[in-house]
C-alpha positions in Angstrom: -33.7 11.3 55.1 -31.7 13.7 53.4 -29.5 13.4 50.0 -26.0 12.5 50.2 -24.1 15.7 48.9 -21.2 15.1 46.3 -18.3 17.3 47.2 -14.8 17.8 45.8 -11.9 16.3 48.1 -10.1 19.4 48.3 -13.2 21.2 49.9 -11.8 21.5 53.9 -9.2 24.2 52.0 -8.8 26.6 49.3 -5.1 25.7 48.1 -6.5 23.4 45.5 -4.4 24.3 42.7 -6.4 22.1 40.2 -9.8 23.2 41.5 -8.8 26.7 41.7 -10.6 29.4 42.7 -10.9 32.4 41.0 -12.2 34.5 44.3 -11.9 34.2 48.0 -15.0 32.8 49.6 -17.9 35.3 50.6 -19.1 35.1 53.9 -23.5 34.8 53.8 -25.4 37.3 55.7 -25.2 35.7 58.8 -21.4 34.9 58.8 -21.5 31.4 58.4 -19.5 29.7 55.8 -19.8 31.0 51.9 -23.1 29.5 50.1 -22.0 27.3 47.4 -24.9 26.6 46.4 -26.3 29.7 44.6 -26.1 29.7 40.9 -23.9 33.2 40.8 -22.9 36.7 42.0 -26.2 38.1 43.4 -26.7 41.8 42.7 -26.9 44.1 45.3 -29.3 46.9 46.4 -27.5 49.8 45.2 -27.2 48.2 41.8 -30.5 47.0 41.3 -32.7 49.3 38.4 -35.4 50.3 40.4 -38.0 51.4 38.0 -39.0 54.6 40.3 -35.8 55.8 39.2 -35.8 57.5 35.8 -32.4 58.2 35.6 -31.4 54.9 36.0 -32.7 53.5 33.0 -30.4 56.0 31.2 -27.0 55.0 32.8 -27.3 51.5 31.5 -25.4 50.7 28.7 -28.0 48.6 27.0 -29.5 51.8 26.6 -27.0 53.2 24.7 -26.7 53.2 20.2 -25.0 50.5 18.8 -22.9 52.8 17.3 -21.3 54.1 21.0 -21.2 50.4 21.8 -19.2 49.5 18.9 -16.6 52.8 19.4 -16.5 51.4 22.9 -15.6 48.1 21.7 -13.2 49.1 19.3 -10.9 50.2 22.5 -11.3 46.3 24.3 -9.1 43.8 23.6 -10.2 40.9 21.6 -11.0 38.4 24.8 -12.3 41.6 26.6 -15.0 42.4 23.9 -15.9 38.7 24.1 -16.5 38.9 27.8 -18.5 42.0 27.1 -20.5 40.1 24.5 -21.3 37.4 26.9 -22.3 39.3 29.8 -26.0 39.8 28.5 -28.1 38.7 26.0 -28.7 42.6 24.9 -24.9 43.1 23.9 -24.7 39.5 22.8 -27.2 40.9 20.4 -25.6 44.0 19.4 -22.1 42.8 18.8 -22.9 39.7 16.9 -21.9 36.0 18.0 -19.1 36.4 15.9 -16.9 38.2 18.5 -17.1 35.4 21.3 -17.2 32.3 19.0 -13.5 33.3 17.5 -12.6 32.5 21.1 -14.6 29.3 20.8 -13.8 26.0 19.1 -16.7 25.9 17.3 -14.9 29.0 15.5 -11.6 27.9 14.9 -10.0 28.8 17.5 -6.7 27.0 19.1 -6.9 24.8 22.2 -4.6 27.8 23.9 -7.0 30.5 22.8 -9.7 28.2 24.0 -8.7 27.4 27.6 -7.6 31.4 27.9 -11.1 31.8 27.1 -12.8 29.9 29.6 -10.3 31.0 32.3 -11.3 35.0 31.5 -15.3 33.9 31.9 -14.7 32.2 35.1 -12.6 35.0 36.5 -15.1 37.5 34.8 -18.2 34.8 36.6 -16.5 35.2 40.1 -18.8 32.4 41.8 -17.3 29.5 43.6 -20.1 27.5 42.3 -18.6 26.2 39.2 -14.6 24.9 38.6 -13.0 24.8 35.5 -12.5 20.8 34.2 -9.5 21.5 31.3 -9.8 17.6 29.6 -13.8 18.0 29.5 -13.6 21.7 28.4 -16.9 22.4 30.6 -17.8 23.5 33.8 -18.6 21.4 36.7 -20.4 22.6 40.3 -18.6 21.6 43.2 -21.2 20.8 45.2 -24.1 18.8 43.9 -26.9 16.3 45.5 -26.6 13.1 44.7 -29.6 11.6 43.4 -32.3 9.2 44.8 -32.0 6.7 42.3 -30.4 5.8 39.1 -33.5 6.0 36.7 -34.0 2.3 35.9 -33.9 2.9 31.8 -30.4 4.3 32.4 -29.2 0.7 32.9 -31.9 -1.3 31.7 -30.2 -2.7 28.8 -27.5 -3.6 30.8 -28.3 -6.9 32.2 -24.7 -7.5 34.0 -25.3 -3.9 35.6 -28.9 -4.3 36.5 -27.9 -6.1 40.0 -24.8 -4.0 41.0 -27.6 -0.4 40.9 -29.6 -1.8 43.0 -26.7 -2.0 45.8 -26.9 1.0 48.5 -25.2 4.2 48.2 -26.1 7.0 50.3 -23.3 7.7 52.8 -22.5 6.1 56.1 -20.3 9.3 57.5 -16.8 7.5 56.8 -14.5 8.6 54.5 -10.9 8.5 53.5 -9.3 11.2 55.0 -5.5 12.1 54.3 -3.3 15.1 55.3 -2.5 15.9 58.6 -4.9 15.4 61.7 -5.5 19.1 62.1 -6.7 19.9 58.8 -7.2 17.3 55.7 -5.6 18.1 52.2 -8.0 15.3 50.8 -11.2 14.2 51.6 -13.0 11.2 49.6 -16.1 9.8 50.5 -18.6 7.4 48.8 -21.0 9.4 47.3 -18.4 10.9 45.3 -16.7 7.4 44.3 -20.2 6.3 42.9 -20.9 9.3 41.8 -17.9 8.9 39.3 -18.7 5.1 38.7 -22.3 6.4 37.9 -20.7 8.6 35.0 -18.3 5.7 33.9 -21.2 2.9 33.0 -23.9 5.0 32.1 -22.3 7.8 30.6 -21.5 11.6 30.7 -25.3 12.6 31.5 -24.8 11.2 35.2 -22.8 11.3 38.1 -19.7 13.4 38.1 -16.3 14.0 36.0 -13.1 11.8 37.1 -11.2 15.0 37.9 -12.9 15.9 40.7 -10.8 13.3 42.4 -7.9 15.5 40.9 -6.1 17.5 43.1 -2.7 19.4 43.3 -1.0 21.9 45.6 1.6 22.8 48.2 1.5 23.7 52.2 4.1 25.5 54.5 4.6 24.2 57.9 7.6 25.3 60.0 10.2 22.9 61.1 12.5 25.7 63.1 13.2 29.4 63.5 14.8 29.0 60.3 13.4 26.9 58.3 9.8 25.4 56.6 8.9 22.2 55.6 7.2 22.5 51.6 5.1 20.2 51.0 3.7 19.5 47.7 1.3 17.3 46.7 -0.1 15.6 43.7 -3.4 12.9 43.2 -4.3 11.3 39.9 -7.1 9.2 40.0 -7.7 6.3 37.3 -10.4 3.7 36.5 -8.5 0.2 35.7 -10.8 -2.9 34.9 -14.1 -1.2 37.0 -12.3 0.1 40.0 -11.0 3.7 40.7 -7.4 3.4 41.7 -5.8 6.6 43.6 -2.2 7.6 42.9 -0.9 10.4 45.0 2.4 12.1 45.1 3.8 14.0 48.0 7.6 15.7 48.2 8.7 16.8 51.0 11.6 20.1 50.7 13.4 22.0 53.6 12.9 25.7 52.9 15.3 28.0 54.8 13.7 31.0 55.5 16.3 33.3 56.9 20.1 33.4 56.1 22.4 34.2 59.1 26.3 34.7 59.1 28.4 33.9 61.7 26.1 32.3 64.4 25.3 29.0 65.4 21.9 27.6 64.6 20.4 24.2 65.7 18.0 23.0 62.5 16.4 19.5 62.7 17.0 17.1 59.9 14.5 16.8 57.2 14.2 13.2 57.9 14.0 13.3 61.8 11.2 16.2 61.4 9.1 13.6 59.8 9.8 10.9 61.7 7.4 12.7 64.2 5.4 14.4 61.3 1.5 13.5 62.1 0.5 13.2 57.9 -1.9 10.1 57.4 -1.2 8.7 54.0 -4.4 6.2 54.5 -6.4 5.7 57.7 -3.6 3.7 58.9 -0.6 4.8 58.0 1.4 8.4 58.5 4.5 9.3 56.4 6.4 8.6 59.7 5.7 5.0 59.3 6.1 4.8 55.9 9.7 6.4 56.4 10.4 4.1 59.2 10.3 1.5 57.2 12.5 2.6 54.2 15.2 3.4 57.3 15.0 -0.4 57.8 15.2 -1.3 54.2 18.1 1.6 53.8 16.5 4.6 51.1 18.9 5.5 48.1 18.2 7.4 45.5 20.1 5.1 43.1 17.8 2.3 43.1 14.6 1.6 43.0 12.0 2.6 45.7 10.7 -0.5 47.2 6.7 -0.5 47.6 5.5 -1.3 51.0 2.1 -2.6 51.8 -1.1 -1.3 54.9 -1.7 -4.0 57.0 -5.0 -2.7 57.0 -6.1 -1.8 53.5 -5.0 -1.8 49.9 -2.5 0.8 49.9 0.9 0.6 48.6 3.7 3.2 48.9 7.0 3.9 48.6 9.8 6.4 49.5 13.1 7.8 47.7 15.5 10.1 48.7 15.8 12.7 46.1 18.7 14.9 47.6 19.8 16.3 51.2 17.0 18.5 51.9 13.7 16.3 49.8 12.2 13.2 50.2 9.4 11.8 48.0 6.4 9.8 48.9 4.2 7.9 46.5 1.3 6.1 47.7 -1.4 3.4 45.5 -4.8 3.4 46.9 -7.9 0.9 45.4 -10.7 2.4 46.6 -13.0 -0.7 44.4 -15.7 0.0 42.3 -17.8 2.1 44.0 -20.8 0.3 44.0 -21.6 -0.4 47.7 -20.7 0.9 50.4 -20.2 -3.2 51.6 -17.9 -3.5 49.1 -14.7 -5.4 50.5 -11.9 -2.8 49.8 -13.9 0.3 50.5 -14.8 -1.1 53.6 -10.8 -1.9 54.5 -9.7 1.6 52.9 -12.7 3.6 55.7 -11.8 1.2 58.6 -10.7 2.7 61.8 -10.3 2.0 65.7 -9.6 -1.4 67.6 -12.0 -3.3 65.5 -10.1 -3.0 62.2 -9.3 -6.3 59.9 -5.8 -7.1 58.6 -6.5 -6.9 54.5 -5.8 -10.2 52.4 -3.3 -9.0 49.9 -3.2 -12.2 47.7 -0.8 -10.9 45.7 -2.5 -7.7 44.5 -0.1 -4.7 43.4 -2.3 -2.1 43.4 0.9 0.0 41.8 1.4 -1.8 39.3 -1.7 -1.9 37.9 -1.8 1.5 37.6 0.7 2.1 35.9 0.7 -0.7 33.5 -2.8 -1.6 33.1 -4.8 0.7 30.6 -8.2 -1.0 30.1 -11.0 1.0 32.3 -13.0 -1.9 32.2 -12.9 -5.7 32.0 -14.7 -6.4 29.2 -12.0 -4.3 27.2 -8.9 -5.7 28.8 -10.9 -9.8 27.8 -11.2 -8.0 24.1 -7.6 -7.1 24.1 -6.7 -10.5 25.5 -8.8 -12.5 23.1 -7.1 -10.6 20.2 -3.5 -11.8 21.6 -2.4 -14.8 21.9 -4.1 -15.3 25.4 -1.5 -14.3 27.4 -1.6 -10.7 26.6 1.5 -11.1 24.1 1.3 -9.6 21.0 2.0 -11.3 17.5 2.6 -8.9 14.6 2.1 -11.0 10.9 3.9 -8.4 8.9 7.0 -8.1 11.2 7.1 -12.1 12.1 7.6 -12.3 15.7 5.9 -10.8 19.0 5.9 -7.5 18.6 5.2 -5.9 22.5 4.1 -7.1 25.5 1.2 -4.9 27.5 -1.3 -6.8 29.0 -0.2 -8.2 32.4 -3.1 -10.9 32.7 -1.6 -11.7 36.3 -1.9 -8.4 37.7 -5.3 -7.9 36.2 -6.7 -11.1 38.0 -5.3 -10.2 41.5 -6.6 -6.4 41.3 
């Protein structure tokens, strides 16, 4: 049986403004889609040093003094003659570490100098291997095979773990899918929700970064002759008490896209467009139900957005009118914590068809525990607890009286 593979959600497009790329894809040699799994830019024939070609050996500018390499330098930017430097071990050599590591951290440099750095290599790299993760200043591939099993002295020492790695996780072929039905903006599926669970218990040597459940961007579609729907859209993922919660952001804006004088035109209302708008926010509901039911409810932009709840799954969102032409939707997913495919909420976030199960809320707000919950795990948020006076209130002795309140215990226990 074949590995699960553990791609990035934004992999069915290449709008991903988080997990940019830095080139357009390269078709393989037999036109199929690019190979994202080689490890960089293959040379090609005509640059290859054939070594029944005397002249070639000559042409290469390893072969030249270090003296010529050094006037050449001297005409390169500073970031330039770092990229030089790091494009072989040969000129790495000649022009001393010194002129990449001022670029680096490890030699003083500023986080702007730093991230300007990383963005030039990557641009210089040109492969759609690797993306660029800013808040683990690193590289990570976007494609990767997840792996048979967690070695078994990874989480040996972790008694309460032991029993939760021993659940199932390669992948069943369902997945969360949102965007519209013709081509997904997001794509989650378990591997990858393990795969990040794997990195939060064990640690950065396994599984993947958090981020790669980040994604931002914006589409076009066209509403009339003379206008376009923008769409832009925003998901933050976030680990609260063991569980990956989803927070994603869409905003909806009429674009005209042609300005005519003294004639009649016939444009359809933002709100009506998306009334009959087919964008899934979660397998079972599309921003056209969500927006029916703020219509009920009545949307202003004065007051706050109520949160509405699936039927089917935990997902929360709401919707608020920002002015005549936009509309904002935010929606709160709980995907659970990606230990098992059988685990109760994954299997109510994947559900689809006749056979689907109404979700037992119990009072769970999945939005606000994202937003006011800041424990990634459970033993933390007990420690926290413990240290207050049980009800998550906080006493300060120097100042007298409770000093802030920022443990909702209630919230925590429904999540």
């Amino acid at each position: 049986m074949p590995l699960s593979a553990i791609e990035l959600p934004c992999r069915s497009h290449y709008s991903c403004a988080y997990h940019k790329h830095w080139c357009p894809p390269r078709p393989s040699q037999h036109g199929d889609s690019p190979d994202i799994n080689r490890s960089g830019p293959q040379p090609s024939d005509e640059n290859h040093n054939h070594n029944n070609n005397p002249a070639s050996s000559t042409t290469s500018i390893q072969s030249l003094p270090a003296e010529i390499i050094f006037s050449i330098a001297a005409y390169l930017a500073p970031l330039e003659k770092a990229s030089l430097a790091l494009s072989c071990r040969s000129l790495a050599s000649t022009l001393g570490s010194a002129v990449w590591k001022q670029w680096s951290k490890a030699g003083g440099a500023s986080w702007f100098q730093h991230a300007e750095f990383l963005d030039f290599v990557q641009r210089d790299y040109a492969s759609e291997t690797w993306w660029l993760c800013r808040p683990c200043v690193s590289y990570h591939p976007r494609t990767k095979q997840a792996p048979k099993e967690i070695p078994e002295r990874s989480f040996k020492q972790i008694p309460i773990l032991n029993a939760i790695f021993n659940s199932e996780h390669r992948s069943g072929g369902k997945h969360l899918r949102i965007g519209p039905s013709t081509e997904a903006l997001y794509i989650v599926d378990f591997p990858l929700l393990k795969a990040i669970m794997d990195r939060h218990h064990l640690g950065a040597p396994y599984g993947v970064c958090l981020n790669s459940l980040r994604c931002q961007g914006q589409r076009t579609y066209a509403i009339s002759a003379t206008s376009n729907l923008l769409v832009h859209h925003a998901f933050q993922p976030k680990i609260v008490l063991d569980r990956v919660l989803l927070h994603a952001v869409f905003t909806f804006s009429a674009q005209p896209t042609m300005f005519i004088r003294n004639m009649s035109t016939h444009d359809m209302p933002l709100a009506d467009f998306l009334a009959t708008f087919d964008l899934s926010l979660c397998a079972h509901t599309t921003c056209a139900d969500a927006l029916r039911q703020a219509r009920t409810d009545g949307m202003d932009a004065r007051r706050d957005a109520r949160h509405y709840s699936c039927v089917y799954c935990p997902t929360q969102c709401s919707v608020t009118a920002l002015a005549q032409h936009s509309l904002r939707i935010c929606v709160w997913q709980n995907l659970g914590a990606g230990r098992s495919e059988k685990d109760r909420r994954w299997k109510h976030v994947v559900q689809r068809g006749r056979r689907k199960k109404k979700y037992a809320w119990a009072k769970e707000n999945v939005a606000q525990a994202f937003g006011s919950i800041w424990c990634s795990t459970m033993d933390e948020f007990q420690r926290q607890v413990q240290r207050s006076d049980g009800l998550g209130q906080w006493y300060d002795p120097e100042l007298g009286r409770r000093a802030y309140k920022s443990l909702p215990v209630k919230v925590a226990e429904r999540l």
